[in-house]
Structures are given as C-alpha cells and as structure tokens.
N, C-alpha and C positions, 0 to 999 in steps of 0.2 A: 839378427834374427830373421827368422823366413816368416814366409806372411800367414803360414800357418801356427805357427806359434807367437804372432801377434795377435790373432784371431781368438785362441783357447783362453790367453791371459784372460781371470776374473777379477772381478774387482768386488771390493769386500764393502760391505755397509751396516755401519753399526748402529742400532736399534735404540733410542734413547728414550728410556721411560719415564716420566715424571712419579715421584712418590701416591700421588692418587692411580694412575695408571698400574702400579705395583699392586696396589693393594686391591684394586680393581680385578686385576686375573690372578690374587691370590682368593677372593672370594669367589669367582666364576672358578677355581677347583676345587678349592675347600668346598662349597654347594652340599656339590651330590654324596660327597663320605657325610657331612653333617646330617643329611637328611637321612641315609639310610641307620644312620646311627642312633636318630631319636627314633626313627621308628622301632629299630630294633628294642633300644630303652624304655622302651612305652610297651613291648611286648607285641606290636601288630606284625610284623616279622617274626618274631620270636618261633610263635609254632608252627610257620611255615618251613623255616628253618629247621629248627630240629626234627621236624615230623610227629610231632606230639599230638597224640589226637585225646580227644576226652571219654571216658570208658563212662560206663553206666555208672561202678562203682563208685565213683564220685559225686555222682548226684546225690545218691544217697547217704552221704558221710554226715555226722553229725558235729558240730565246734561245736564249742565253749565260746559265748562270745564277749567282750566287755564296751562298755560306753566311755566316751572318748569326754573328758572332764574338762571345762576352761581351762586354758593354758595347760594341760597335760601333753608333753610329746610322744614319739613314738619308742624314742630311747628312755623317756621315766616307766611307760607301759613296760616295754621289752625288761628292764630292770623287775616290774614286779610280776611276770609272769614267770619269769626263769631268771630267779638271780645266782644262780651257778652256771649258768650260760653266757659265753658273748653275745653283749648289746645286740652287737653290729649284725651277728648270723641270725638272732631275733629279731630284728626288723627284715634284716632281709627278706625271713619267711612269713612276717606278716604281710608283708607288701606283696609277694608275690599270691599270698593266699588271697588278698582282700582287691589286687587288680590296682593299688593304689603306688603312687609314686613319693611317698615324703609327706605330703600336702595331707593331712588328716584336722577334722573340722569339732569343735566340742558339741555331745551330742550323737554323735555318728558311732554307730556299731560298726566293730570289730571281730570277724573272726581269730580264733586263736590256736596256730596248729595242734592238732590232737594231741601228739607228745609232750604240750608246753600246759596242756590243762588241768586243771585240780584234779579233775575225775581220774589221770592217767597216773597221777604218783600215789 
C-alpha cells in the first residue's frame, strides 16, 4: 500500500448503548411529537391549525343543556340524548361543544348539540 492509502483507511467504532441509554433517546424523540400531540388533543393547537376562528353566530346559539348525575358517564348521557345515534360520534360532539376531554364531574352542566335536543325532534 502507499502511504496515501494508509493515511484514508477509517476505522469504524461501534456505539454501545446500555437499555437505559436506549430508552433515554427514545424519550428525548418521542418528547416533542407527544407534546404537540396533547396539545393538539386538548384543542390549544386545534384552531391554530385549522384556522377556525369564532363568528358572532355562535355566541348567540342557544343548547339544551343537561346535569351530569353521580356515577352517570358520558356514554350513558350520549345513549339518552340520541339513542339512534352512535355513542361514540355523541360524545365526540359533546366534548368538543363543552371544551371537555372525557373527565366530566356529577353536577356539572352540559351542553347538548342542537341537532341532539328535544326541542329539535
């Protein structure tokens, strides 16, 4: 060999990580998608995101609203406000109306979307 291609040779070195150390820079990436992820879920992204702004028209909308019963959940509600509707698209739009994530407390009013009200059928 010439001493120029003694000089180029690399030499390779292998990285050895210990099982904490893995998990260690699996959470420093996982981090920032988790966080923008609750935020997004929580809605504080949300209408950044889509550009949704809030019109007058909604201020002055009027619910139907109902009181949230010991031990009642959001899936027995959604069963008795619309039971020819899926639960699940019922909660959805409760939650998304009332700003709430699952977590509902007995006692606590609920909006209930216009289409889902007694008044509308």
């Amino acid at each position: 060999m010439t001493a120029i291609a003694t000089a180029i040779r690399t030499s390779t070195v292998r990285v050895h990580m210990t099982p904490r150390g893995r998990r260690a820079l699996a959470l420093l990436v996982a981090a920032p998608v988790l966080a923008v992820g609750t935020l997004a879920g929580a809605g504080v992204l949300g209408d950044a995101l889509t550009g949704a702004v809030a019109s007058s028209s909604a201020a002055t909308a009027r619910f139907e609203h109902i009181t949230v019963l010991p031990g009642q959940s959001l899936w027995q509600i959604a069963e008795v406000v619309a039971p020819e509707a899926d639960p699940r698209d019922v909660i959805a739009e409760i939650e998304l109306l009332n700003g709430i994530a699952g977590a509902i407390q007995p006692g606590e009013q609920l909006a209930i979307p216009a289409h889902y009200s007694s008044e509308s059928r």
